[in-house]
C-alpha positions in Angstrom: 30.9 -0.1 71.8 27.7 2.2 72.1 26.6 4.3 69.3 24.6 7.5 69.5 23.5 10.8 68.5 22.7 14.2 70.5 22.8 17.8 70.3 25.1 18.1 72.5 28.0 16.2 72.9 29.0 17.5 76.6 25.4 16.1 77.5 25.7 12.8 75.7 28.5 12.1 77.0 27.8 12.6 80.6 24.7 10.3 79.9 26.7 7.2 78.9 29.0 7.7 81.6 25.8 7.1 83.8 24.6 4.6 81.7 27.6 2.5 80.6 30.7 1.6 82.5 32.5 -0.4 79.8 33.7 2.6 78.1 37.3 4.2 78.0 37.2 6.6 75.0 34.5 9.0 72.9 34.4 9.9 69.6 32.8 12.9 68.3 31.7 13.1 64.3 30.4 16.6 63.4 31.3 18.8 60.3 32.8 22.1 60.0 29.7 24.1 58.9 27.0 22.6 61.7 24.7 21.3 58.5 23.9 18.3 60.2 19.9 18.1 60.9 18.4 16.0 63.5 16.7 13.6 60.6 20.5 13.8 58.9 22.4 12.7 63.0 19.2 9.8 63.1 20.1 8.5 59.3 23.9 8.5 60.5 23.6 7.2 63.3 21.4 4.1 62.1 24.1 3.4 59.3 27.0 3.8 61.9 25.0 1.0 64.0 24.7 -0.9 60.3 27.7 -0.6 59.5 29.7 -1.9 62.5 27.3 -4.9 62.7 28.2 -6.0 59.4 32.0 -5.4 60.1 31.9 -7.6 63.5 35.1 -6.4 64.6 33.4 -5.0 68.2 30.6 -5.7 70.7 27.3 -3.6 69.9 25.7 -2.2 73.1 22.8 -0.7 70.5 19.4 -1.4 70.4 18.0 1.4 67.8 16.7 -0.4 64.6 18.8 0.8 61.7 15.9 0.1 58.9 13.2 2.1 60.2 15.5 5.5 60.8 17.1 5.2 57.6 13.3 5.6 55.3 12.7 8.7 57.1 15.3 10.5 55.1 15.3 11.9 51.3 17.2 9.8 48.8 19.1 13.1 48.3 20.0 13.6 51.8 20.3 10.1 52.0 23.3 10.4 49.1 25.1 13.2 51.0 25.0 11.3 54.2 26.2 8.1 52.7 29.2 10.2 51.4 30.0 11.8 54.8 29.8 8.1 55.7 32.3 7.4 52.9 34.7 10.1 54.0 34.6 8.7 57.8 35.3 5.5 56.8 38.8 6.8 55.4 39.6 9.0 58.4 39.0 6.6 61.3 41.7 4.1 60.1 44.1 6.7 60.1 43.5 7.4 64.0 43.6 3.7 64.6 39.8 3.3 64.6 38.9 -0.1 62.9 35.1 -1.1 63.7 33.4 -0.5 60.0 36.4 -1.8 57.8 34.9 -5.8 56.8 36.6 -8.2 58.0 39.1 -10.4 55.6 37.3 -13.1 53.6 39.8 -15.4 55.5 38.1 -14.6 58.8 34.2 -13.6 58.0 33.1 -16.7 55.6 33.7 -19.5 58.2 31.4 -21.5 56.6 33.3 -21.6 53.4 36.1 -24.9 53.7 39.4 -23.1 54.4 40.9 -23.9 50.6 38.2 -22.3 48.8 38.0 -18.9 51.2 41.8 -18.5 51.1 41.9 -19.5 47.3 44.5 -17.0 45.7 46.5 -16.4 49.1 49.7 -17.7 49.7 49.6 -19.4 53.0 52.3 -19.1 56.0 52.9 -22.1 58.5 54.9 -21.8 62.1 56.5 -25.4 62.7 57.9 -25.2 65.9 60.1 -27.4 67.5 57.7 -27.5 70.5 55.1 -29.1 67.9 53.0 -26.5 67.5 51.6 -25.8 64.7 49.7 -22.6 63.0 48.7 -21.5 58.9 47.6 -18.2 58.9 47.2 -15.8 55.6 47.4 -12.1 54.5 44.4 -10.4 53.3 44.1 -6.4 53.0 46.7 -5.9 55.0 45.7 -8.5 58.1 47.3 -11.4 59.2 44.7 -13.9 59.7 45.7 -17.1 61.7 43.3 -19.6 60.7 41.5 -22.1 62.7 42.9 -25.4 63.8 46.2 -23.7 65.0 47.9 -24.1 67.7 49.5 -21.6 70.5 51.5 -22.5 73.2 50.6 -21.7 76.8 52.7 -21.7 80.1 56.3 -21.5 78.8 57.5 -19.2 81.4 58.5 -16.4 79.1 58.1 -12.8 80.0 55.7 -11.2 77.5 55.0 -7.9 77.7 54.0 -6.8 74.8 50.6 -9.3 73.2 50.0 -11.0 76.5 46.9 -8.6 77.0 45.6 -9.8 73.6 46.0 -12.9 74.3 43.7 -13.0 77.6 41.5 -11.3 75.3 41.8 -14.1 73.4 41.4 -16.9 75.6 37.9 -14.5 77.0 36.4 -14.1 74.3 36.8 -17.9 72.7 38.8 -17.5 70.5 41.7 -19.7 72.0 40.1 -22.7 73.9 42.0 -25.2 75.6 43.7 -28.2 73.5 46.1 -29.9 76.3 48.1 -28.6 79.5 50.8 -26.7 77.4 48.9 -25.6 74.0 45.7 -24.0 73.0 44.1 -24.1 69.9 42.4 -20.8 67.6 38.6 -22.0 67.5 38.3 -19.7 64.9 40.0 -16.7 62.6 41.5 -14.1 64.0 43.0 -11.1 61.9 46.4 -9.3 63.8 47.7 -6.8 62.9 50.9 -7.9 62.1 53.2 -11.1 61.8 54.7 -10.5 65.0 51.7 -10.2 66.6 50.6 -13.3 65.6 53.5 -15.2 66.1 53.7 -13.3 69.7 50.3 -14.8 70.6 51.5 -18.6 69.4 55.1 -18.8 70.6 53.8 -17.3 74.2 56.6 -14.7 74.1 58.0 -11.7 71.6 59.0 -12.7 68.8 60.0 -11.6 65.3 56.7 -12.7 62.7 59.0 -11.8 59.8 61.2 -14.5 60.3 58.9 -17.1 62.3 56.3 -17.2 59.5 57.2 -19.4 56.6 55.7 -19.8 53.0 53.7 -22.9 53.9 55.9 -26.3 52.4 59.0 -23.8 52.0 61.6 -22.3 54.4 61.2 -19.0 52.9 60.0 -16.5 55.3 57.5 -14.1 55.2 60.4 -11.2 55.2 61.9 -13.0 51.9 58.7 -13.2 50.7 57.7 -9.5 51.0 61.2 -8.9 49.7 60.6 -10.9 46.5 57.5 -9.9 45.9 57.9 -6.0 46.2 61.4 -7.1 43.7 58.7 -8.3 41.2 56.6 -5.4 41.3 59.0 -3.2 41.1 60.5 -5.1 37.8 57.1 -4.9 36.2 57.4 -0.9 36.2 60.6 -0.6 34.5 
């Protein structure tokens, strides 16, 4: 993902089509009233860059220096901008646009031992009579499979649906080679669903709600949700 500012967005556009093959789709950020200085675009822009690094949920193809745009702003400025950066940060989810939300504490403190950074989190399990085998948690709304599980590879099913994420997978190391039928996660990886997860593990489509057990239990992570939204729902009577 590339990053940028301009004054116009016609002309920046055509400039990273020249520059950058990699790219599908463009987003344009502006606001309704045109309020937006150049030193206001810069201070965005630089915090847009920050922002996404921290998140590491896509491939920077930025150079700029966040740091030394950001000082050449006035704190006040600098308040209004980080608000418009608040309100963004609300609207992109909502059109499926991901890259500044933090990743789960499951999947961003791999140096942490697994217990201690999945402390609190009940923890699903796939036991598969194939022998594979795969914990994974949920964390604001994630599914994180955790390292050390499995996925199965080469069963012959037709997957239409997650077989594109799981290439991804496999390219970008997340899944590296265990044996001749299974692969193993290297690291965390956050899905966005169950099913997704247990797509990518089984090698076919499949139903996450009922796959995914509460780990040493044969409750499933439907019964689960079930229960837990019955508790909640007790607690407000």
């Amino acid at each position: 993902m590339y990053i940028g500012s301009g004054n116009s967005v016609r002309e920046r556009v055509k400039q990273s089509a020249v520059q950058r093959e990699f790219w599908e789709i463009a987003i344009a950020v502006t606001t309704s009233d045109d309020d937006l200085s150049k030193g206001h675009a810069e201070y965005l822009e630089a915090r847009l860059i920050e922002m996404a690094a921290q998140a590491s949920r896509v491939l920077l193809d930025n150079g700029t220096n966040p740091a030394s745009i950001r000082r050449r702003l006035p704190e006040a400025d600098r308040a209004n901008m980080e608000q418009f950066l608040a309100n963004l940060k609300i609207v992109l989810p909502v059109i499926g646009l991901d890259m500044l939300k933090p990743q789960p504490r499951a999947a961003s403190q791999t140096n942490t031992p697994i217990e201690q950074r999945t402390s609190g989190e009940v923890r699903f399990e796939i036991r598969h009579k194939t022998g594979v085998q795969a914990e994974a948690v949920e964390e604001d709304s994630e599914f994180i499979v955790l390292e050390g599980s499995q996925a199965l590879i080469n069963t012959g099913f037709v997957q239409q649906s997650y077989g594109g994420l799981k290439q991804k997978l496999i390219s970008d190391g997340v899944l590296v080679p265990l044996n001749e039928e299974m692969m193993t996660f290297a690291k965390p990886y956050p899905f966005s669903s169950p099913s997704a997860a247990s797509a990518v593990i089984l090698d076919r489509n499949s139903n996450g709600r009922t796959e995914w057990k509460v780990k040493g239990s044969k409750q499933s992570y439907h019964d689960w949700q079930q229960a837990r939204a019955a508790n909640a729902g007790g607690k407000h009577e």
